[in-house]
Chimera marker file (.cmm) of the C-alpha trace (Angstrom):
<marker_set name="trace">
<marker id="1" x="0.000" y="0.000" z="0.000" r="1" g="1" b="0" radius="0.5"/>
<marker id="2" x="1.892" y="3.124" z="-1.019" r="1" g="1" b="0" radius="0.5"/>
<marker id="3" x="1.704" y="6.314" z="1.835" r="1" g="1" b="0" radius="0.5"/>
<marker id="4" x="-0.239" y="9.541" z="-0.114" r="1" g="1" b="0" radius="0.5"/>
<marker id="5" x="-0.131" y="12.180" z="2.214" r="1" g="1" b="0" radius="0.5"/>
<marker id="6" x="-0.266" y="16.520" z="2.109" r="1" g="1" b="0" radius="0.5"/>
<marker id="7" x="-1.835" y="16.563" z="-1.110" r="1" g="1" b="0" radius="0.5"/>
<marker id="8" x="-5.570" y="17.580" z="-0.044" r="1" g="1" b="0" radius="0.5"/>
<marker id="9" x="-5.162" y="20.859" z="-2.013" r="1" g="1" b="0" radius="0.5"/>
<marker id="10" x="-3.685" y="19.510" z="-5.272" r="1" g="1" b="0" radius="0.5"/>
<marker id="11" x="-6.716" y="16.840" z="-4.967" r="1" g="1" b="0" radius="0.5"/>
<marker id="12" x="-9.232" y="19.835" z="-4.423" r="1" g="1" b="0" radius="0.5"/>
<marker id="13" x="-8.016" y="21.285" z="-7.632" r="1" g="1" b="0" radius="0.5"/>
<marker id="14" x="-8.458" y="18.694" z="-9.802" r="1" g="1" b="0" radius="0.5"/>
<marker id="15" x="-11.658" y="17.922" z="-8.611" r="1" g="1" b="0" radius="0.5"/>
<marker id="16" x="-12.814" y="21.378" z="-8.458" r="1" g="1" b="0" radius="0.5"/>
<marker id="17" x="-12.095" y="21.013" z="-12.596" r="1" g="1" b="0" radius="0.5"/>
<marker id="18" x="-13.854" y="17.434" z="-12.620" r="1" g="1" b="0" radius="0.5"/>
<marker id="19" x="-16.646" y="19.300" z="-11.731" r="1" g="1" b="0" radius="0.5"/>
<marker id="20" x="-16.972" y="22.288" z="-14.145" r="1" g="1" b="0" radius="0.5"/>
<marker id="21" x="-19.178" y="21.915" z="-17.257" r="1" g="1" b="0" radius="0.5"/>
<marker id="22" x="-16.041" y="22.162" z="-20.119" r="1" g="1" b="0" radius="0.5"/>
<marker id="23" x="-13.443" y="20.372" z="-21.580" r="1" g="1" b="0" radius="0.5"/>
<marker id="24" x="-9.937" y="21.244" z="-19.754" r="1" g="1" b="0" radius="0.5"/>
<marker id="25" x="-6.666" y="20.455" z="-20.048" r="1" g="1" b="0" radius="0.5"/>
<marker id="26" x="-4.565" y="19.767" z="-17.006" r="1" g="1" b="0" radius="0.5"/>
<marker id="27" x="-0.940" y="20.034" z="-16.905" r="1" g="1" b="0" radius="0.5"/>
<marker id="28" x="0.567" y="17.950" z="-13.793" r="1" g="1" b="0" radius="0.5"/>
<marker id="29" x="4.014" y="18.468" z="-13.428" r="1" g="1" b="0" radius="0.5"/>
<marker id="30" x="7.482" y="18.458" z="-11.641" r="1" g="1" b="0" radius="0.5"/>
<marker id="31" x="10.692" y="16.802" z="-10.328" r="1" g="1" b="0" radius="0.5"/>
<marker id="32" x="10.608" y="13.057" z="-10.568" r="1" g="1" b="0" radius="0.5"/>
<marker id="33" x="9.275" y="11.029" z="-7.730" r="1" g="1" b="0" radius="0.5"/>
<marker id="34" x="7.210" y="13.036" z="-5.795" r="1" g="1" b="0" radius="0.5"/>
<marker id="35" x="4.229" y="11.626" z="-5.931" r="1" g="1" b="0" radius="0.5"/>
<marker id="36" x="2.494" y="12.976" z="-9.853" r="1" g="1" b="0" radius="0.5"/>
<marker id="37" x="1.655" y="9.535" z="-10.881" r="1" g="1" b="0" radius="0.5"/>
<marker id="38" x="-0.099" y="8.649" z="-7.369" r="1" g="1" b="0" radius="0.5"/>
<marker id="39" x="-2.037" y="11.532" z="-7.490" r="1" g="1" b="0" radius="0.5"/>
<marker id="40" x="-3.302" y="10.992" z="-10.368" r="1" g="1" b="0" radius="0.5"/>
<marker id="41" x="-4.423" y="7.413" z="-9.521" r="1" g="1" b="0" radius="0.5"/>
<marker id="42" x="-5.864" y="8.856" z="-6.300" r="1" g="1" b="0" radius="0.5"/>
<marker id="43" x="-7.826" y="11.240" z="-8.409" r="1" g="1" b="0" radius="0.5"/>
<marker id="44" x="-9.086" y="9.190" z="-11.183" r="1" g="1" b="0" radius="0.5"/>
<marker id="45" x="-10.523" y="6.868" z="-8.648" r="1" g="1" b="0" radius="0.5"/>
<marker id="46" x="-12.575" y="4.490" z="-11.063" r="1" g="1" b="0" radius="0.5"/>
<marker id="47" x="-13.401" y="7.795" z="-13.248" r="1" g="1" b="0" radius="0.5"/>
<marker id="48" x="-11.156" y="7.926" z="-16.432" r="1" g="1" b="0" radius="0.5"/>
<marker id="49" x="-7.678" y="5.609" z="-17.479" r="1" g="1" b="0" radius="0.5"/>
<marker id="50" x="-3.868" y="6.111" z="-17.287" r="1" g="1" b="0" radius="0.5"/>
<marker id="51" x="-2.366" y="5.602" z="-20.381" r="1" g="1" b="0" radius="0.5"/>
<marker id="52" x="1.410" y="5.489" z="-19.442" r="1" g="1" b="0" radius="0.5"/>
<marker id="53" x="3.596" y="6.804" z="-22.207" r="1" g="1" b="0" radius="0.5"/>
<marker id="54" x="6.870" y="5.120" z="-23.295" r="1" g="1" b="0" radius="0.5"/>
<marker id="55" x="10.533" y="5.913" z="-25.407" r="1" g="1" b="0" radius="0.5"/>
<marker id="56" x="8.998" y="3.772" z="-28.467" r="1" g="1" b="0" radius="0.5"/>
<marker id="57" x="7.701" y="4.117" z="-31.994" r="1" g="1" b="0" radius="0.5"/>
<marker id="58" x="4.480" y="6.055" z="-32.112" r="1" g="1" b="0" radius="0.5"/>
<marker id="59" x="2.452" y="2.998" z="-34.009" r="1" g="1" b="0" radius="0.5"/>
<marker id="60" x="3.337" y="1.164" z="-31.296" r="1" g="1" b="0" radius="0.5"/>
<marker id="61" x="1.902" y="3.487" z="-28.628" r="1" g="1" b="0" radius="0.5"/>
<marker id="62" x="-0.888" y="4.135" z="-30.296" r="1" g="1" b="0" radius="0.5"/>
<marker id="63" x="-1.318" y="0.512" z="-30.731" r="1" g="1" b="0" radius="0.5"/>
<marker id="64" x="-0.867" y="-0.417" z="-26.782" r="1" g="1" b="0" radius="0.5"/>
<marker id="65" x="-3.295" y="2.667" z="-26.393" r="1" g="1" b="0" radius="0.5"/>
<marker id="66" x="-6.142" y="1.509" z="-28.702" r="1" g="1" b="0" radius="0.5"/>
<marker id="67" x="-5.668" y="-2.141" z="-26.499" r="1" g="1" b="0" radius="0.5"/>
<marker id="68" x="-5.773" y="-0.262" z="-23.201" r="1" g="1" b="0" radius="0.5"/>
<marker id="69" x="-9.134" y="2.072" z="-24.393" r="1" g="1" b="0" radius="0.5"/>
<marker id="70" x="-10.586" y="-1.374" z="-25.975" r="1" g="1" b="0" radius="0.5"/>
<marker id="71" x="-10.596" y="-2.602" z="-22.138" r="1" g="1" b="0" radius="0.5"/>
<marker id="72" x="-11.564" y="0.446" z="-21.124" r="1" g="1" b="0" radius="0.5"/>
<marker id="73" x="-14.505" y="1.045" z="-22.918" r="1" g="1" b="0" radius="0.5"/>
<marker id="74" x="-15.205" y="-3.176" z="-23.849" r="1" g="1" b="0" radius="0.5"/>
<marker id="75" x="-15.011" y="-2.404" z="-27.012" r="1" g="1" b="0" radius="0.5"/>
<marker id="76" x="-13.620" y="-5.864" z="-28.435" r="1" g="1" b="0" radius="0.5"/>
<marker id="77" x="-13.432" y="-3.815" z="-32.092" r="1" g="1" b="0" radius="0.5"/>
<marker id="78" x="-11.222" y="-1.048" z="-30.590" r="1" g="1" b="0" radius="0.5"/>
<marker id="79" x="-8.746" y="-4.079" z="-29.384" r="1" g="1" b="0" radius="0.5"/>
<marker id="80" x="-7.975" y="-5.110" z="-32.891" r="1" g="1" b="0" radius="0.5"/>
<marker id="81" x="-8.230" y="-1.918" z="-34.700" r="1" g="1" b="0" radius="0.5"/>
<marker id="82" x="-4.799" y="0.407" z="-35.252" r="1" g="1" b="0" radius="0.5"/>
<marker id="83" x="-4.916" y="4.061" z="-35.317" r="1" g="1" b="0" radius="0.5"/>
<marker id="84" x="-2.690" y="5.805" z="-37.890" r="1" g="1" b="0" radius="0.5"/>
<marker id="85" x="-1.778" y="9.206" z="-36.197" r="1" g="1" b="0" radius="0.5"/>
<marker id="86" x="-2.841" y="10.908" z="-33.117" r="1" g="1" b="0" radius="0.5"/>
<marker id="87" x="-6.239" y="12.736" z="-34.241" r="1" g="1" b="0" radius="0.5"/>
<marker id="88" x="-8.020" y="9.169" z="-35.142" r="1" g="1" b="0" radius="0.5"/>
<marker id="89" x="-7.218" y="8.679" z="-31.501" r="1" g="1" b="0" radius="0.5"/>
<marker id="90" x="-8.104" y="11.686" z="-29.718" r="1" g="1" b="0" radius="0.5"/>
<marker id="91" x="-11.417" y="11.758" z="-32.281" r="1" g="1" b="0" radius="0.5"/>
<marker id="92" x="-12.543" y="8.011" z="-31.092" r="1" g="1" b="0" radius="0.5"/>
<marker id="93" x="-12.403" y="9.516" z="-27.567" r="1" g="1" b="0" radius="0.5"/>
<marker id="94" x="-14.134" y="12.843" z="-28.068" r="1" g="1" b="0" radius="0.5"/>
<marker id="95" x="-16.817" y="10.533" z="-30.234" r="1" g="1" b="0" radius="0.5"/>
<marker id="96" x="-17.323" y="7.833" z="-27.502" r="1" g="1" b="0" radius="0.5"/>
<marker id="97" x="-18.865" y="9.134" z="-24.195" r="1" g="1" b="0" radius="0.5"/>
<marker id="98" x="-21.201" y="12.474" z="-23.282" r="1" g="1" b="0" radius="0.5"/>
<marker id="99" x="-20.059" y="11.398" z="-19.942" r="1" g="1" b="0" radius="0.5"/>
<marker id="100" x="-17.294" y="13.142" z="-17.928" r="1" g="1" b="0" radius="0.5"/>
<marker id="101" x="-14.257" y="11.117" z="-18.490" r="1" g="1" b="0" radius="0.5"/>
<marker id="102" x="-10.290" y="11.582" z="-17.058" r="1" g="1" b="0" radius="0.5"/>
<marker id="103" x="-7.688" y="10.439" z="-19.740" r="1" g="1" b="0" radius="0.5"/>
<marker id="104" x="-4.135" y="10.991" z="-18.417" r="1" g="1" b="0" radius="0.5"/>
<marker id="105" x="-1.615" y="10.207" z="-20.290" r="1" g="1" b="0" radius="0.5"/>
<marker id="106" x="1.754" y="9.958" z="-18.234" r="1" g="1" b="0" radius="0.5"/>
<marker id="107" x="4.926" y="11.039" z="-19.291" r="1" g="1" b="0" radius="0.5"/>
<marker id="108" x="3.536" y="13.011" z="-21.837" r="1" g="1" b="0" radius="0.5"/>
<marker id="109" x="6.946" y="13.941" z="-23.592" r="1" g="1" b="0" radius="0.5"/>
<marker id="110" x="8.127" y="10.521" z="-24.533" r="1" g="1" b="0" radius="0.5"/>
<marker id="111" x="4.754" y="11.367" z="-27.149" r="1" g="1" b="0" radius="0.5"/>
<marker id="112" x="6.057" y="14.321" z="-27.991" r="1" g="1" b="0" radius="0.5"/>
<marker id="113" x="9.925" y="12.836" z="-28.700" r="1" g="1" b="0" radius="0.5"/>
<marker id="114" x="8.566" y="10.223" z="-30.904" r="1" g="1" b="0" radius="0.5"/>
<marker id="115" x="5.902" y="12.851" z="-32.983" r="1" g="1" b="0" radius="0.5"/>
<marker id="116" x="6.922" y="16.641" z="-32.927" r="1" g="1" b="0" radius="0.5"/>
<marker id="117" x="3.377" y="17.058" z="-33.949" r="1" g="1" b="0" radius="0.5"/>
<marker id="118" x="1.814" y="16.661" z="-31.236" r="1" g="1" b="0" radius="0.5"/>
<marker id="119" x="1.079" y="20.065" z="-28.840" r="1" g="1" b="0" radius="0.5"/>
<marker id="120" x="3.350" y="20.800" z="-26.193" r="1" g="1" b="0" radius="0.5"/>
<marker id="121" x="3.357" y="23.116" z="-23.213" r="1" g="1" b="0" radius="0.5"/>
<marker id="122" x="4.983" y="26.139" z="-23.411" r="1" g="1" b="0" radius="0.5"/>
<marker id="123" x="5.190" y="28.787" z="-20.480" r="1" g="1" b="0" radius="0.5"/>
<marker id="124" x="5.338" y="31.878" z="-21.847" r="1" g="1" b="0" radius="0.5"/>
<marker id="125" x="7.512" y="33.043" z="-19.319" r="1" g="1" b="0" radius="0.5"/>
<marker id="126" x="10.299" y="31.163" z="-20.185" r="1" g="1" b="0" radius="0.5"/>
<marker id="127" x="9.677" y="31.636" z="-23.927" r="1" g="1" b="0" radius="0.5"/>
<marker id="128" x="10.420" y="35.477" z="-24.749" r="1" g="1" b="0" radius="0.5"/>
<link id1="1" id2="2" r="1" g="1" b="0" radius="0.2"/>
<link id1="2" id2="3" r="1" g="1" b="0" radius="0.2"/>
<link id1="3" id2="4" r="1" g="1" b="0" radius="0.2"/>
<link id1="4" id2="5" r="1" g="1" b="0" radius="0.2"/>
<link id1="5" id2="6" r="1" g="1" b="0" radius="0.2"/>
<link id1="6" id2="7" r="1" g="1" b="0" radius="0.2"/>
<link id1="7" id2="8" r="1" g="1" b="0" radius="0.2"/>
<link id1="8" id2="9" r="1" g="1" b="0" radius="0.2"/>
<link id1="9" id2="10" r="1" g="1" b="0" radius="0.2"/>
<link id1="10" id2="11" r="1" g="1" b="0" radius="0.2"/>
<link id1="11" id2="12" r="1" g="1" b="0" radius="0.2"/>
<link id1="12" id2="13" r="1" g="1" b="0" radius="0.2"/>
<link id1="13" id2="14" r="1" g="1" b="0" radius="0.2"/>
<link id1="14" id2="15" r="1" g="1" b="0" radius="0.2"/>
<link id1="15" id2="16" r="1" g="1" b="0" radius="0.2"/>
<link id1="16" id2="17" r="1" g="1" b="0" radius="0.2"/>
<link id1="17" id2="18" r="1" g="1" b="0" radius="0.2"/>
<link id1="18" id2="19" r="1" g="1" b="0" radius="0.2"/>
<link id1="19" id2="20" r="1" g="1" b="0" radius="0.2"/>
<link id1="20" id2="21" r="1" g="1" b="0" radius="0.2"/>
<link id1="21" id2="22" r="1" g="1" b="0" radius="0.2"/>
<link id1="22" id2="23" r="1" g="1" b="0" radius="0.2"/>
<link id1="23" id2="24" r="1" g="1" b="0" radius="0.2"/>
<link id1="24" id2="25" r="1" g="1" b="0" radius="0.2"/>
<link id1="25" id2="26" r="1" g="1" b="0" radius="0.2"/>
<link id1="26" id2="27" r="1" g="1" b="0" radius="0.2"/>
<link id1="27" id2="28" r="1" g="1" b="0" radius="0.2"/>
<link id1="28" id2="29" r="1" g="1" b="0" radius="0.2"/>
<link id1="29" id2="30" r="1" g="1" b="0" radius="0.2"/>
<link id1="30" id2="31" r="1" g="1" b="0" radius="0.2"/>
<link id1="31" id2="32" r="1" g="1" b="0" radius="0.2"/>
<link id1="32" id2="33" r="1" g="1" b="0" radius="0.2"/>
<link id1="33" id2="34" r="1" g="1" b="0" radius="0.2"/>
<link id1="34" id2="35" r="1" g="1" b="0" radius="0.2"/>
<link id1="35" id2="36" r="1" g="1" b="0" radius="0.2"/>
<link id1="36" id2="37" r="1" g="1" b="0" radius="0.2"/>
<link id1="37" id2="38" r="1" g="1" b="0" radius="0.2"/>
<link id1="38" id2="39" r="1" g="1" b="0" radius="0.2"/>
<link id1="39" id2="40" r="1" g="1" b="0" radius="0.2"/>
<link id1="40" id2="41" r="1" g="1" b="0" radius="0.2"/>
<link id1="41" id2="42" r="1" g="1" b="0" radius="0.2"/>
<link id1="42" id2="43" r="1" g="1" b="0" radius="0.2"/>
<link id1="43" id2="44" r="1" g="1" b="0" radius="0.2"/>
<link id1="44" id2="45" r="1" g="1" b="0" radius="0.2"/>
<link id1="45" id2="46" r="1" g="1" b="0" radius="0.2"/>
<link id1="46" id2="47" r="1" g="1" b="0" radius="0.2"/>
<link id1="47" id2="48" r="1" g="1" b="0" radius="0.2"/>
<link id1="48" id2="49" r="1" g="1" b="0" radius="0.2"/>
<link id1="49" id2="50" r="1" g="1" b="0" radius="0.2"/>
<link id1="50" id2="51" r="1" g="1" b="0" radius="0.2"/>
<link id1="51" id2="52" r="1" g="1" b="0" radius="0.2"/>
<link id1="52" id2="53" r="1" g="1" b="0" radius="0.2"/>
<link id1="53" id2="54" r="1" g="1" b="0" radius="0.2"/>
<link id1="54" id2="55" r="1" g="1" b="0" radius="0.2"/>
<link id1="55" id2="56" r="1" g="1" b="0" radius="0.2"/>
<link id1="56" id2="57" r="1" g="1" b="0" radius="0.2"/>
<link id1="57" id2="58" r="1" g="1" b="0" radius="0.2"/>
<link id1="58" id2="59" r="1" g="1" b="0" radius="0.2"/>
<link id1="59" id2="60" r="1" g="1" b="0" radius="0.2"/>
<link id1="60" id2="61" r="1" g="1" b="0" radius="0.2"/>
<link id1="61" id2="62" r="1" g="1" b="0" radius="0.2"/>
<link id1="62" id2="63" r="1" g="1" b="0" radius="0.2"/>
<link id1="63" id2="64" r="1" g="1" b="0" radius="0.2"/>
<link id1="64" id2="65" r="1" g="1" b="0" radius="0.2"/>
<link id1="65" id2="66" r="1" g="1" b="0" radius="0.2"/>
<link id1="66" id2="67" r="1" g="1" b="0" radius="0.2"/>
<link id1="67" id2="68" r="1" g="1" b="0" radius="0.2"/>
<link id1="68" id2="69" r="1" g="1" b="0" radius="0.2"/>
<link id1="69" id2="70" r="1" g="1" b="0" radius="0.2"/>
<link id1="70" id2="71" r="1" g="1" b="0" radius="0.2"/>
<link id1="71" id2="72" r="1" g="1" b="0" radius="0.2"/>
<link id1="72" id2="73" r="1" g="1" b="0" radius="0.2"/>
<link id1="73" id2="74" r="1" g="1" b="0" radius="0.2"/>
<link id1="74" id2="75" r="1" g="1" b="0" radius="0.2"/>
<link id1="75" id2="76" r="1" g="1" b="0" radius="0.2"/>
<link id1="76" id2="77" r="1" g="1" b="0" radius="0.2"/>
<link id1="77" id2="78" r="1" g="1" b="0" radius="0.2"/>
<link id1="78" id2="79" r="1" g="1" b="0" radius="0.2"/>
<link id1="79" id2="80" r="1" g="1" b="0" radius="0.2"/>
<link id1="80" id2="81" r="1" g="1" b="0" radius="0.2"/>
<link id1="81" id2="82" r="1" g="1" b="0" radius="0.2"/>
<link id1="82" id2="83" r="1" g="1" b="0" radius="0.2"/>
<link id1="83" id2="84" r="1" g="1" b="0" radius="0.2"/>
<link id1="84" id2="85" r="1" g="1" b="0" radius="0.2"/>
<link id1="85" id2="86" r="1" g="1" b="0" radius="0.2"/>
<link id1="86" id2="87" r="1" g="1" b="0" radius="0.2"/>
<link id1="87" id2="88" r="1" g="1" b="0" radius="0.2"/>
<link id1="88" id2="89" r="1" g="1" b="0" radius="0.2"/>
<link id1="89" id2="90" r="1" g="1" b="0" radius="0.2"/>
<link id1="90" id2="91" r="1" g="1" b="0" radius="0.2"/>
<link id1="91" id2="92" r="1" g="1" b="0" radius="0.2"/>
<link id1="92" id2="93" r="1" g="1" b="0" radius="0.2"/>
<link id1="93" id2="94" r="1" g="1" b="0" radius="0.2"/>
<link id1="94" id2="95" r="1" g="1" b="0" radius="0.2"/>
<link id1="95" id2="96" r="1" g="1" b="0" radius="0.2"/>
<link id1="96" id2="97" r="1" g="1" b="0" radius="0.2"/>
<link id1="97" id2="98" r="1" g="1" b="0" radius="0.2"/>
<link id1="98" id2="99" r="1" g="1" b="0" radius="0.2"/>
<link id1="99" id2="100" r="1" g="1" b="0" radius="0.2"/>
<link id1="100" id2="101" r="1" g="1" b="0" radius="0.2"/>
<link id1="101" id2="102" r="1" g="1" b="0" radius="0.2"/>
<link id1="102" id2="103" r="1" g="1" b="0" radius="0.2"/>
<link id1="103" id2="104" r="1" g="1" b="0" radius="0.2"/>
<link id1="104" id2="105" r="1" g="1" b="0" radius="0.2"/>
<link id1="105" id2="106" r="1" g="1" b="0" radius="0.2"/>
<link id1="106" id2="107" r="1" g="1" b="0" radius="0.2"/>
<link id1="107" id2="108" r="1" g="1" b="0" radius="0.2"/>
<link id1="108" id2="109" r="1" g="1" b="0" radius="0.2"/>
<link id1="109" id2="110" r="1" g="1" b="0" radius="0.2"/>
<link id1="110" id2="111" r="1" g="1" b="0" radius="0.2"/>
<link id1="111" id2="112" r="1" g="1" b="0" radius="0.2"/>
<link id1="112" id2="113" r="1" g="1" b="0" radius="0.2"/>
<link id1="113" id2="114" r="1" g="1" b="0" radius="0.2"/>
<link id1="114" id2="115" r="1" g="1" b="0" radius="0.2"/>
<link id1="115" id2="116" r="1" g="1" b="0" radius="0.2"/>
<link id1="116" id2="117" r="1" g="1" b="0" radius="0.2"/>
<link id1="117" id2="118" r="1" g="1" b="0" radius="0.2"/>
<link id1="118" id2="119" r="1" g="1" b="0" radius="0.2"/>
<link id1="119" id2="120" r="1" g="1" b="0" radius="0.2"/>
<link id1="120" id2="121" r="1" g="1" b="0" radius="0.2"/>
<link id1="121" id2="122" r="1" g="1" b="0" radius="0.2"/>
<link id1="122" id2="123" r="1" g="1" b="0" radius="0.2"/>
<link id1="123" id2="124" r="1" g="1" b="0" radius="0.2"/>
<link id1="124" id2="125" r="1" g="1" b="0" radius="0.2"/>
<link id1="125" id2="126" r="1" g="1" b="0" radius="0.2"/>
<link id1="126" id2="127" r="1" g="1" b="0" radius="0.2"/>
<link id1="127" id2="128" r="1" g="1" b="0" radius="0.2"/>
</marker_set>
C-alpha cells in the first residue's frame, strides 16, 4: 500500500475542474518522484484511465493505447483496430462518451519525442 499524504489541495483542484461543465486540459508536473503519478491514480478513482507513455515508436503506442481504451470502454473492435496518427485517436475519444471522463496520459513527452506534432506546453515566461 503506497503512503499519499499533504496533497488535499492539489486533490481539491483537480476535482474542483472534474466538476466544471467544459473540456480542460490539465498540466501535472514536476521533479521526478514526488508523488504525480499517485495523485493521479488517487484522483481518477474508477473515473477515467492512465495511459502510461513510453521511449517507443508512435504505431506502437498508439497501438498499446487503442488495447488499453478497448478494455476500457469493452469495445472488443477497438482491441484489434490500429490508429494511424494521433487525431483518429483523440477523435474516437471525443466521439465515444457524453459522460465526464479523465484520460491521463503519463509522461507526456516521450509522445512528444517520438511525434513533434503533437502540442506541447509552453510557459510563456520562459519563452520570450
Amino acid at each position: 500500500m503506497s503512503v499519499f499524504i499533504n496533497r488535499d489541495r492539489e486533490l481539491s483542484l483537480l476535482n474542483e475542474r472534474f466538476k466544471s461543465n467544459r473540456a480542460e486540459f490539465v498540466v501535472i508536473y514536476g521533479r521526478r518522484r514526488i508523488g504525480k503519478s499517485e495523485l493521479i491514480e488517487q484522483f481518477m478513482m474508477n473515473n477515467g484511465i492512465r495511459l502510461l507513455a513510453r521511449e517507443e515508436a508512435k504505431t506502437l503506442q498508439l497501438r498499446i493505447f487503442a488495447q488499453k481504451l478497448g478494455n476500457f470502454f469493452n469495445d472488443e473492435f477497438l482491441k484489434k483496430i490500429e490508429f494511424t496518427d494521433w487525431d483518429g485517436f483523440f477523435e474516437y475519444l471525443s466521439s465515444k462518451t457524453d459522460e465526464r471522463l479523465i484520460i491521463a496520459i503519463d509522461e507526456f513527452p516521450y509522445l512528444v519525442k517520438e511525434d513533434p506534432a503533437l502540442p506541447i506546453y509552453q510557459d510563456p515566461k520562459v519563452v520570450a
